[in-house]
C-alpha positions, 0 to 999 in steps of 0.5 A: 395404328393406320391399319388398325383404322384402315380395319375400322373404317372398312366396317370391322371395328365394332362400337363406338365404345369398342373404338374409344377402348382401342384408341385410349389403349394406344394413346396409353401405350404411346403416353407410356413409350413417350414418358419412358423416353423423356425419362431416359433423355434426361438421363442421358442429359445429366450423365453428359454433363457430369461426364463429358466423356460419356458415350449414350447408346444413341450417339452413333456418329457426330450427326446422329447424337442425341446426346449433342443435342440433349446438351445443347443451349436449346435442350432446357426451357426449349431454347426460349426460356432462359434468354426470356426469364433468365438461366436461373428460371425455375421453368428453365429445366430440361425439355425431358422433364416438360416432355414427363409431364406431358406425357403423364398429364396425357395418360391422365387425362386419357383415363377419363371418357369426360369429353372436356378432358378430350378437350383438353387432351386436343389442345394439348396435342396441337402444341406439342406438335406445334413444339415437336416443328420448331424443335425438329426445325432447331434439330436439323437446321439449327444444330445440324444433328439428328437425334433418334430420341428427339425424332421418336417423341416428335412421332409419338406427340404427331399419333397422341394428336391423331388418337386423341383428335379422333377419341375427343370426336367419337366421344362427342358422337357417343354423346349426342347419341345419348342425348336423342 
C-alpha cells in the first residue's frame, strides 16, 4: 500500500478515479483477509472450548497463543459487554463475530462512490482502531500474550482507516469537481 502511494504521490497514479478503483480494491482485499480472519478465530474459539486440548495453528508457544487469547474472559463482548449488560447478553458474543460484521459492513459500504457512505466508512475505521488500541492494550499487558491473529486484524483495521480516510477525501475532491 505505501509504495503504491509513494507512486501516486510522485505523479504516476493516473486520475482520481483511477485511485478510487486502487483504493476501494485493497480495502476489498483487506475487508476480505480480515473476514476470513475473524471467521477462522472463531473457529478456533469454539474448537478451544469444545476441546480444551485442542492445539490452533497459531499456538506456538504459551506467549504466542491465539487460542489463550481467543478463550480469555476479554474474548467475547470485548471484555465489557458482559460485566455491563450480563454474561447472558445477546451482545455478548464473540470479538470474532463483531469483527465479520465489521469487516462485511466495510466491503459493503466500500462498494459505493456515495461519499456519505465513505462517511461513514471513516468513522468506522476510527473506532475499530481505537478498539484495535484498548485490545492490543489487554493483549500485552493484560494478558501477557501475543496473538498472531489478533495482531493481523488490529493492522488490517489500522490500512482500512487509511484507504478509507484517503477514498472518503478523493471522493469529495472528485465531487466538488463536478460541481464547477
Amino acid at each position: 500500500i505505501l509504495l503504491l502511494n509513494r507512486r501516486m504521490a510522485g505523479g504516476g497514479g493516473g486520475s482520481g478515479s483511477t485511485r478510487v478503483a486502487l483504493y476501494r480494491l485493497l480495502q476489498g482485499i483487506l475487508c476480505c483477509t480480515g473476514l476470513l480472519l475473524s471467521l477462522a478465530a472463531y473457529l478456533v474459539t469454539v474448537r478451544k472450548r469444545q476441546q480444551p486440548d485442542y492445539r490452533a495453528l497459531c499456538d506456538v508457544t504459551s506467549w504466542l497463543s491465539c487460542s489463550a487469547v481467543l478463550t480469555s474472559r476479554y474474548s467475547r463482548g470485548f471484555g465489557l459487554v458482559g460485566s455491563i449488560l450480563g454474561e447472558d447478553s445477546a451482545l455478548n458474543v464473540s470479538n470474532s463475530l463483531y469483527g465479520a460484521f465489521f469487516y462485511s459492513l466495510q466491503l459493503a459500504l466500500g462498494l459505493t462512490r456515495d461519499v456519505t457512505a465513505h462517511r461513514v466508512l471513516c468513522w468506522l475505521s476510527v473506532t475499530s482502531a481505537l478498539v484495535s488500541c484498548y485490545l492490543a492494550y489487554l493483549l500485552v499487558f493484560v494478558l501477557r500474550d501475543v496473538c498472531i491473529v489478533c495482531c493481523s486484524a488490529y493492522a488490517i483495521n489500522f490500512g482500512l482507516l487509511v484507504l478509507n480516510y484517503k477514498t472518503y477525501l478523493l471522493l469529495q475532491l472528485l465531487e466538488a469537481r463536478k460541481k464547477l
